[in-house]
Short mmCIF file of the C-alpha atoms (twelve columns), coordinates in Angstrom:
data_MODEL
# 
_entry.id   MODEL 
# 
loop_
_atom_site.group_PDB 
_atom_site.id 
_atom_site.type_symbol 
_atom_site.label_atom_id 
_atom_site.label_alt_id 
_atom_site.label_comp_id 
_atom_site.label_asym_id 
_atom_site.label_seq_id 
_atom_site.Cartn_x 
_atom_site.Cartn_y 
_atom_site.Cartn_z 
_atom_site.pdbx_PDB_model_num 
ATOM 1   C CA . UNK A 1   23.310  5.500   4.541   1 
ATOM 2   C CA . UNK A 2   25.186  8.646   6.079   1 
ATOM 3   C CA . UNK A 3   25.385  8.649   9.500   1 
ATOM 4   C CA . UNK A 4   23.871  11.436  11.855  1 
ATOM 5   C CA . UNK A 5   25.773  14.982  11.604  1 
ATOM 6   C CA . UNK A 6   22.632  16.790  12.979  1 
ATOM 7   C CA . UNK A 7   22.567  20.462  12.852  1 
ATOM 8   C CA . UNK A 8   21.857  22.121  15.540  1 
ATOM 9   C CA . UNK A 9   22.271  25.390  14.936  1 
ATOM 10  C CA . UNK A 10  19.437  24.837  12.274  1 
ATOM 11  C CA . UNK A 11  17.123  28.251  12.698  1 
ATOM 12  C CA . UNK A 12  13.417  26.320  12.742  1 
ATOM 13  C CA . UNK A 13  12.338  22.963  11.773  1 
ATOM 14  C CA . UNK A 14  12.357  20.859  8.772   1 
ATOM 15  C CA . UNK A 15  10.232  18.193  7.962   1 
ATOM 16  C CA . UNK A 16  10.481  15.935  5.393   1 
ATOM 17  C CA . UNK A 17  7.727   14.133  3.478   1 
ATOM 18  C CA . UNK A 18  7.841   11.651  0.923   1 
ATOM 19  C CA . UNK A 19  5.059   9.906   -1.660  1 
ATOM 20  C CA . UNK A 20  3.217   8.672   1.465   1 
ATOM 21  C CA . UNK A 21  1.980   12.511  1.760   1 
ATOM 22  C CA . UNK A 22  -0.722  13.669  -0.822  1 
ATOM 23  C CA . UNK A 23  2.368   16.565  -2.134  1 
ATOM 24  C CA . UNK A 24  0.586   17.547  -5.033  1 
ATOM 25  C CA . UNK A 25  -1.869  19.574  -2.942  1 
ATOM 26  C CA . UNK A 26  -0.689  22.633  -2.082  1 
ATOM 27  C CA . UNK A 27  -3.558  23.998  0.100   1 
ATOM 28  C CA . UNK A 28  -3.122  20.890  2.068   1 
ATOM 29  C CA . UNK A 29  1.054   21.917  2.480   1 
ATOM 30  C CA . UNK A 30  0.337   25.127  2.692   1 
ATOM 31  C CA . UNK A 31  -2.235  24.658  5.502   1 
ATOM 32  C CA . UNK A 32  0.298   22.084  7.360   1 
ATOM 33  C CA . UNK A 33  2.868   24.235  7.502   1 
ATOM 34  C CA . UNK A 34  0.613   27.336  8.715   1 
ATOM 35  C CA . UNK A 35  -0.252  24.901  11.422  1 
ATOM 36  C CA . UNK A 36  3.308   24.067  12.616  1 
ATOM 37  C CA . UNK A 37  4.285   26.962  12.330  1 
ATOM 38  C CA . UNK A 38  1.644   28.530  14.765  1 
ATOM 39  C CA . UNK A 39  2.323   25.358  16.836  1 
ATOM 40  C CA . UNK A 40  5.564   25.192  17.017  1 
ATOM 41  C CA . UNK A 41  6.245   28.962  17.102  1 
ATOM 42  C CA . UNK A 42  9.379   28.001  14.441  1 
ATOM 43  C CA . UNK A 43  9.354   28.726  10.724  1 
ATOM 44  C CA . UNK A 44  8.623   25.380  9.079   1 
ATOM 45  C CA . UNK A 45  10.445  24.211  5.927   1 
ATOM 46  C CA . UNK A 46  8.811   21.069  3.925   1 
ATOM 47  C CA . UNK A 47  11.033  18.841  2.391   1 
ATOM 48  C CA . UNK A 48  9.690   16.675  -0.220  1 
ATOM 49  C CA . UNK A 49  11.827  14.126  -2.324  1 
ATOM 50  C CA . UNK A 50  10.569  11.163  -5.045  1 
ATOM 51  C CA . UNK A 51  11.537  8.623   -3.450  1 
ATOM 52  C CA . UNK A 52  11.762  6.990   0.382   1 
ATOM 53  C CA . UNK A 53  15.124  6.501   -0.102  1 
ATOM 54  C CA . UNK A 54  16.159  9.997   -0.714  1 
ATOM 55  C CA . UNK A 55  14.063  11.518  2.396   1 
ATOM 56  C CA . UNK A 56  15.348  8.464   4.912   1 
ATOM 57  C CA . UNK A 57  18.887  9.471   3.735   1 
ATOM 58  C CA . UNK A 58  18.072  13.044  4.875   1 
ATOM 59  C CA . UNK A 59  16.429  11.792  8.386   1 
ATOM 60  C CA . UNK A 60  18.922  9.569   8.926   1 
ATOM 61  C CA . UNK A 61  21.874  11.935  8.917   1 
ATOM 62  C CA . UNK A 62  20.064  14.688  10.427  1 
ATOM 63  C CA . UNK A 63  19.541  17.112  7.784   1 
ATOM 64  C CA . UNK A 64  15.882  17.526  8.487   1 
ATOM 65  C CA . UNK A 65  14.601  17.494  11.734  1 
ATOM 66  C CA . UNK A 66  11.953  14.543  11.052  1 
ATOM 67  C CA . UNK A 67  10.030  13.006  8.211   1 
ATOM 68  C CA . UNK A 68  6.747   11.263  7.560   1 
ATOM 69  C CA . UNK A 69  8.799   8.268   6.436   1 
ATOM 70  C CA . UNK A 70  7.587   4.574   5.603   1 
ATOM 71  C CA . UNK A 71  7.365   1.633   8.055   1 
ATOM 72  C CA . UNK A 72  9.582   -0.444  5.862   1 
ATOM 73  C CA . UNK A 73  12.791  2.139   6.094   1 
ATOM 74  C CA . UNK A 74  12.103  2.504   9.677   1 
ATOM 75  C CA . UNK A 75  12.717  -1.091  10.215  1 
ATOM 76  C CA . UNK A 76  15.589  -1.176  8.080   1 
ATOM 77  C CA . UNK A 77  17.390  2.167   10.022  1 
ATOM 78  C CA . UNK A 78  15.555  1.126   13.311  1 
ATOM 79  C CA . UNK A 79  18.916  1.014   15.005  1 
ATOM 80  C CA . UNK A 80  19.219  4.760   13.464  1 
ATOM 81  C CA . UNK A 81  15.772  6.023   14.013  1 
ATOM 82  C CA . UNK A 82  13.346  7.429   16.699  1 
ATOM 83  C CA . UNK A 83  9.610   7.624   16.363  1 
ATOM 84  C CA . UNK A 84  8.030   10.943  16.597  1 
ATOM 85  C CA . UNK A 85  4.237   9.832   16.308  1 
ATOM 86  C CA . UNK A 86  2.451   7.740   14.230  1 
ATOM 87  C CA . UNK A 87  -0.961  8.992   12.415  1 
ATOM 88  C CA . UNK A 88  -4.476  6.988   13.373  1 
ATOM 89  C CA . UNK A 89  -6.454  6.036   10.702  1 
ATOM 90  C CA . UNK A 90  -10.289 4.996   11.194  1 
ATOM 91  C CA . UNK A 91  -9.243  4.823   15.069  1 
ATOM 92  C CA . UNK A 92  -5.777  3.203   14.718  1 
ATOM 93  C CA . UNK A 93  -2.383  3.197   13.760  1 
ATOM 94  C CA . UNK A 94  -2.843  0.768   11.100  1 
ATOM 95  C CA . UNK A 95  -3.270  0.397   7.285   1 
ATOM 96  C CA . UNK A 96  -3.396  -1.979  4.808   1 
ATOM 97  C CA . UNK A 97  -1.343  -2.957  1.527   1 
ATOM 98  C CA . UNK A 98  -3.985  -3.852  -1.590  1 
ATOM 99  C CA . UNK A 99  -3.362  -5.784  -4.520  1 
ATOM 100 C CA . UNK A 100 -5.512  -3.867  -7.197  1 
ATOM 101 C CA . UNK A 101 -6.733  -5.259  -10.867 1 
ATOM 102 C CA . UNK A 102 -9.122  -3.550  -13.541 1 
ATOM 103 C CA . UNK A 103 -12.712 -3.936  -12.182 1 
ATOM 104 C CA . UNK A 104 -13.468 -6.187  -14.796 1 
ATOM 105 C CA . UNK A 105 -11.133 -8.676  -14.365 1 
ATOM 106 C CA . UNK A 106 -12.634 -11.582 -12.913 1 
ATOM 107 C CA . UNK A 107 -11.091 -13.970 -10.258 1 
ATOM 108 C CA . UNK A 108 -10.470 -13.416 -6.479  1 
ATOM 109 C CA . UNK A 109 -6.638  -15.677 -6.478  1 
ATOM 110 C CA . UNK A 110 -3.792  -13.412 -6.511  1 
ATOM 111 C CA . UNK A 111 -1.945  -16.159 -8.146  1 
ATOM 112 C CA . UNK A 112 -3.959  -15.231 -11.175 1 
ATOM 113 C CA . UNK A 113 -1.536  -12.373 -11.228 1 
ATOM 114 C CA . UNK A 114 1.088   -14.504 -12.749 1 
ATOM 115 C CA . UNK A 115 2.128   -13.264 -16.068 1 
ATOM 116 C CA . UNK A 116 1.217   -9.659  -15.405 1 
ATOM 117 C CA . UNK A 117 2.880   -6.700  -15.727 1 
ATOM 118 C CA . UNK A 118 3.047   -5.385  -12.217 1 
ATOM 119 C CA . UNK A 119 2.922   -1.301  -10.872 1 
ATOM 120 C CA . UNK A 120 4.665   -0.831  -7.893  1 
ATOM 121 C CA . UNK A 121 5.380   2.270   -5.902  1 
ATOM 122 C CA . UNK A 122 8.826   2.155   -4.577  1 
ATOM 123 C CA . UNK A 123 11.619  -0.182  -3.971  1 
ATOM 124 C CA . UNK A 124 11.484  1.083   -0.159  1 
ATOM 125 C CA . UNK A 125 8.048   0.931   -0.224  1 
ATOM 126 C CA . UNK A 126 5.756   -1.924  2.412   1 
ATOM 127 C CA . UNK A 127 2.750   -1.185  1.021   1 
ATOM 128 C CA . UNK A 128 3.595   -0.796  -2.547  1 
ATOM 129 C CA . UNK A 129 6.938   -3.703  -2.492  1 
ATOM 130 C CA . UNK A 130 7.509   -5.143  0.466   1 
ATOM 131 C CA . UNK A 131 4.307   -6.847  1.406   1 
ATOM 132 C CA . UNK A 132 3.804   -8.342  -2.003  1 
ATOM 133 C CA . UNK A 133 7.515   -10.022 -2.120  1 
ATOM 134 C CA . UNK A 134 6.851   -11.536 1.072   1 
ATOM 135 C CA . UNK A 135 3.797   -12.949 -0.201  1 
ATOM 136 C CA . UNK A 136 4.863   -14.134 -3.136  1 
ATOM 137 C CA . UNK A 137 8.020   -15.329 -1.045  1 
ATOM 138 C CA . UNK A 138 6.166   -17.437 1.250   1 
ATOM 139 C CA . UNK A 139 4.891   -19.229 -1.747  1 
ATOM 140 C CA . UNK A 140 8.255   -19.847 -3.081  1 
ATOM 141 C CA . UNK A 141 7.992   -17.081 -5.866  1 
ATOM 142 C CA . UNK A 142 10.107  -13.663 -6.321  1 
ATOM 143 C CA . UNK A 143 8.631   -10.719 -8.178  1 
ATOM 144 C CA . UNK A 144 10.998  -10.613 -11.469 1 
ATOM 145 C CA . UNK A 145 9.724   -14.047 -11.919 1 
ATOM 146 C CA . UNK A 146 6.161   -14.273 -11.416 1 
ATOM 147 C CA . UNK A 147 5.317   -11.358 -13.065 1 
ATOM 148 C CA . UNK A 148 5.889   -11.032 -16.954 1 
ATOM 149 C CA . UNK A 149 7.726   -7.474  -16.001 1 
ATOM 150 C CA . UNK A 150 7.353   -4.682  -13.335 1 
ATOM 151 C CA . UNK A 151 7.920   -1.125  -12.975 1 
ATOM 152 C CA . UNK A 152 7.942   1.359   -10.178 1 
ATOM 153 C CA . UNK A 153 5.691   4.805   -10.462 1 
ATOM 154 C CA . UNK A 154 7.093   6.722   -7.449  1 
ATOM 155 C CA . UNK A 155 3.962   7.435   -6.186  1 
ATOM 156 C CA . UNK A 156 0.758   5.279   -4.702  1 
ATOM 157 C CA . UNK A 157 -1.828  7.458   -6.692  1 
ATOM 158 C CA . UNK A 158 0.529   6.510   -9.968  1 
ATOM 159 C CA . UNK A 159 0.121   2.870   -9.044  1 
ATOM 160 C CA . UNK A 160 -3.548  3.208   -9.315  1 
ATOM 161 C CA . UNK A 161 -3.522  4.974   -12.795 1 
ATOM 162 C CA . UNK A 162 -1.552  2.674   -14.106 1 
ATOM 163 C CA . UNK A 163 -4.023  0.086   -13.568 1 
ATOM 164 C CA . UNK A 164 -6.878  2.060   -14.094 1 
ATOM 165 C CA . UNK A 165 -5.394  3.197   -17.477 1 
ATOM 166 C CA . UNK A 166 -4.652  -0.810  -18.329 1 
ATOM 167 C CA . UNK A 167 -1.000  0.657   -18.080 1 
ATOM 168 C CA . UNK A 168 -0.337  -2.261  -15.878 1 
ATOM 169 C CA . UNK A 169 -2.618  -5.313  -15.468 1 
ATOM 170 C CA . UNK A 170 -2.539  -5.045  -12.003 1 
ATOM 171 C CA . UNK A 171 -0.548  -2.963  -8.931  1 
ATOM 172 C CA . UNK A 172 0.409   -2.749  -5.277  1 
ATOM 173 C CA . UNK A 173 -0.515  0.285   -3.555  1 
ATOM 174 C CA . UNK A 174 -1.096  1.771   -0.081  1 
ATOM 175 C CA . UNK A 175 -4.692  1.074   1.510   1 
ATOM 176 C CA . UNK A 176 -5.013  4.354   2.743   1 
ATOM 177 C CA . UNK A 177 -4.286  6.448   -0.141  1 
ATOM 178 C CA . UNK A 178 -6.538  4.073   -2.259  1 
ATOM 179 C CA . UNK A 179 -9.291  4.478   0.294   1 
ATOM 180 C CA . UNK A 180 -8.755  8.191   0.198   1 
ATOM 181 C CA . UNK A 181 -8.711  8.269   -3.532  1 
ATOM 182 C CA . UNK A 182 -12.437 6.171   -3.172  1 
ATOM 183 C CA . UNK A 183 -13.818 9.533   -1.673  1 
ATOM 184 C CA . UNK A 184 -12.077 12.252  -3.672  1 
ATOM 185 C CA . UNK A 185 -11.556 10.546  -6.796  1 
ATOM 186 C CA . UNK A 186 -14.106 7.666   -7.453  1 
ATOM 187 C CA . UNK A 187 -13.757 8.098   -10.933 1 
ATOM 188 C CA . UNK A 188 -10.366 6.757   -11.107 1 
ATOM 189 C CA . UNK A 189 -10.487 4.039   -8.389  1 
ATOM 190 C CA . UNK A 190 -14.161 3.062   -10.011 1 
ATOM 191 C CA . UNK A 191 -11.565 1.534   -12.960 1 
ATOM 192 C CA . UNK A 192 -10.369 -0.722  -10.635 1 
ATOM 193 C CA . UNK A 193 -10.964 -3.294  -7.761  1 
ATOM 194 C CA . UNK A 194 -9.156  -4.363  -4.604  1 
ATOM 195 C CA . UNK A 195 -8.608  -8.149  -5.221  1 
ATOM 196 C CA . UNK A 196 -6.333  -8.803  -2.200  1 
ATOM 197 C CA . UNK A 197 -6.065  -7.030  1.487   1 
ATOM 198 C CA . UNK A 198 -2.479  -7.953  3.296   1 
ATOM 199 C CA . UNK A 199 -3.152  -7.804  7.386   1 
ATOM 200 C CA . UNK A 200 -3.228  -4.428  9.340   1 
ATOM 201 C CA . UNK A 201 0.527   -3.264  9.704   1 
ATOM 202 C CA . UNK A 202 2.356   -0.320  11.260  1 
ATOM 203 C CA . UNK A 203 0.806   3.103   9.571   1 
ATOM 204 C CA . UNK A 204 3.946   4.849   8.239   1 
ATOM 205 C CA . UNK A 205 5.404   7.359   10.862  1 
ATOM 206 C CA . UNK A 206 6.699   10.219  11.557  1 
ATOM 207 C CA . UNK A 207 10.440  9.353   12.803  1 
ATOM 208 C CA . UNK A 208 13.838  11.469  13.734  1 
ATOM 209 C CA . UNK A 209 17.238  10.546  13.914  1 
ATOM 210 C CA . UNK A 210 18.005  9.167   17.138  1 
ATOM 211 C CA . UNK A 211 20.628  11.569  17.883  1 
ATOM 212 C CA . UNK A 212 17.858  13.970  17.265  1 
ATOM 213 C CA . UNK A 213 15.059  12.603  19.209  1 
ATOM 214 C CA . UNK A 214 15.337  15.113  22.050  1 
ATOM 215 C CA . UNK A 215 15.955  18.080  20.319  1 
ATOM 216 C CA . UNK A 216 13.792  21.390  20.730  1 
ATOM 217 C CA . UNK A 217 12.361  20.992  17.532  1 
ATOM 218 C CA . UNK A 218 11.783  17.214  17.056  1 
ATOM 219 C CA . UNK A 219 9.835   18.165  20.727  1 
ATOM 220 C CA . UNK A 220 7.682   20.787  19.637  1 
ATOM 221 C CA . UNK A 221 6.839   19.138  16.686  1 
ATOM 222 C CA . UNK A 222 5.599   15.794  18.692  1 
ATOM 223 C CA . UNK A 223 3.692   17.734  20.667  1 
ATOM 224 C CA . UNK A 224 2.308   19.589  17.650  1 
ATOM 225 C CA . UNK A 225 1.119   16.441  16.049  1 
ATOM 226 C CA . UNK A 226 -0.486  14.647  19.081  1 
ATOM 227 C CA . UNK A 227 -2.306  18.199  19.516  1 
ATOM 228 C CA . UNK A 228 -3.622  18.662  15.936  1 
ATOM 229 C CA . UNK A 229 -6.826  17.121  17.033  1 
ATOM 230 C CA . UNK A 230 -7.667  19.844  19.818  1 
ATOM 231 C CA . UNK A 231 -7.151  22.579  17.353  1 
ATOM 232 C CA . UNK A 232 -9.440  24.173  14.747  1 
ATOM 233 C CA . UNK A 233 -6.207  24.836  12.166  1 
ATOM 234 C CA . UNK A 234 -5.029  21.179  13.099  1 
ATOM 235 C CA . UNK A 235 -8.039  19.485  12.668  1 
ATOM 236 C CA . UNK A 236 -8.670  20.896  9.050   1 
ATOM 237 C CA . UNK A 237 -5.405  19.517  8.369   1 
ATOM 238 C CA . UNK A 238 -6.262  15.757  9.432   1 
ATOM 239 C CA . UNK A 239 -9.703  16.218  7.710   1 
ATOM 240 C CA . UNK A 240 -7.608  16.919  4.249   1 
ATOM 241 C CA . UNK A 241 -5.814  13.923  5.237   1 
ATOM 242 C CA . UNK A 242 -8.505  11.847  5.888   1 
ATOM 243 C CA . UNK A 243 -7.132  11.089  9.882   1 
ATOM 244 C CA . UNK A 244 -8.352  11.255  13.127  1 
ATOM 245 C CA . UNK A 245 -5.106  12.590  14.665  1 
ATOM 246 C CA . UNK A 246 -1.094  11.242  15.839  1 
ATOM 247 C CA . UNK A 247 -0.619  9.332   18.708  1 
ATOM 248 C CA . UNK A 248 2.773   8.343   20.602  1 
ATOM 249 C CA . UNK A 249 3.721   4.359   19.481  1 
ATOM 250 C CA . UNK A 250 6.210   1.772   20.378  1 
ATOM 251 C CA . UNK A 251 8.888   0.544   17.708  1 
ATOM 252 C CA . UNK A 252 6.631   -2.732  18.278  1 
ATOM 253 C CA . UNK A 253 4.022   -1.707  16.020  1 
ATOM 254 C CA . UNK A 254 6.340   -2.450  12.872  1 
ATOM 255 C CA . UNK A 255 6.828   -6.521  14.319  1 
ATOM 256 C CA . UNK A 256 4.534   -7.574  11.355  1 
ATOM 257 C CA . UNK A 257 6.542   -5.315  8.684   1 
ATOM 258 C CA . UNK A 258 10.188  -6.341  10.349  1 
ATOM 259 C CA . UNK A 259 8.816   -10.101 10.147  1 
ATOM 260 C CA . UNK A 260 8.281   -9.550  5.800   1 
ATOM 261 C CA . UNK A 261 11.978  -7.813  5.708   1 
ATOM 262 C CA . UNK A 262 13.615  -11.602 7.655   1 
ATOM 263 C CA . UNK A 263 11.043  -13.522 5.835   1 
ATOM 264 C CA . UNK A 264 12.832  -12.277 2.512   1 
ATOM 265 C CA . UNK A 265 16.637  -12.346 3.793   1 
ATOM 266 C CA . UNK A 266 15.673  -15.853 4.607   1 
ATOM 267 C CA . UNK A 267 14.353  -16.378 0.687   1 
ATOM 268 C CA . UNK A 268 17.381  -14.618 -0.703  1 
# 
């Protein structure tokens, strides 16, 4: 990972996002960015990328300003990394990993999984990689052997077609976004069932370099997101996303995650 070269001289504030944000909807960008903008009083650039390595890479060495990152990166670059704010979800800043099957498939083990082919979302991924190695760890398994084959989709909602379409027999995918996905597309998590919910865990956050952490910008745009709640723009952002607001958190909140990433140095 590159270290931090972070540009200063950079003329408003960009924020990455990666597969964790719903980037297919453009009102929902569009709207985002019309809010930081107005909050911030800088022009906004959004800066998506495929995968959660490729937008860490760009935190990390300080070529955007922040990023809605994942809460397994941010334990891996903690020693590299600031949090910004974290979103709350149903009144925290928590989430859950599922393990999904086809809503037929009977059984409530998720050691029936073995044999499967497996969707997963990325290889940097808690909710859609880390949390089921550990498990499967902890009982003395690894992924390329208990499951027949896996593949990645680069995206939670692809995790859930893939099962829904019988693509894959079963996935690994993000508890929010499958919750959100319940409300504004029913007829594509109706094709499937949640057979397993991992503990509450660290919601993925909005983080900085550390190098950047008190910059201007990485400022205004913490106090931008733990004031989207107060205003009328903001809060018709966090409605699109299905959150009650950001909140200020403690590197703490990502123990459980940082205890899955030892728990599988130890198996390795």
């Amino acid at each position: 990972m590159p270290r931090p070269t972070i540009a200063a001289t950079r003329p408003g504030l960009a924020f990455g996002l990666t597969p964790v944000f719903r980037n297919s909807d453009l009102d929902l960008l569009d709207r985002l960015r019309a809010y930081l903008e107005a909050a911030t009083g800088l022009p906004v650039e959004l800066v998506s990328r495929r995968t959660y390595q490729e937008i860490t890479a760009l935190v990390v060495s300080g070529q955007v300003d922040a990023a809605w990152i994942c809460g397994y990166p941010f334990v891996q670059y903690q020693a590299d990394l600031s949090l910004v704010a974290v979103p709350l979800w149903r009144g925290q800043p928590r989430y859950r990993s599922y393990l999904i099957v086809d809503r037929n498939r009977p059984g409530d083990d998720w050691r029936m999984l073995r044999g499967d082919v497996h969707a997963l979302s990325d290889p940097d991924s808690n909710s859609g990689y880390l949390v089921t190695a550990a498990l499967l760890a902890g009982a003395g398994e690894r992924i390329g052997s208990f499951f027949r084959s896996s593949f990645y989709t680069y995206g939670h909602r692809n995790v859930v077609r893939a099962v829904a379409s019988g693509l894959a027999g079963s996935g690994s995918v993000d508890g929010y976004v499958w919750e959100v996905m319940q409300e504004l597309e029913p007829e594509l998590t109706g094709q499937t069932r949640v057979l397993r919910a991992s503990e509450w865990l660290g919601f993925p956050p909005i983080a900085s370099a550390k190098a950047a952490a008190g910059s201007p910008a990485t400022v205004l745009l913490r106090d931008a997101l733990l004031a989207m709640g107060s205003d009328p723009s903001g809060r018709q952002v966090l409605s699109m996303l299905r959150l009650d607001g950001f909140a200020a958190a403690e590197a703490g909140l990502y123990d459980g995650i940082a205890g899955m990433v030892e728990q599988l140095r130890r198996a390795s």
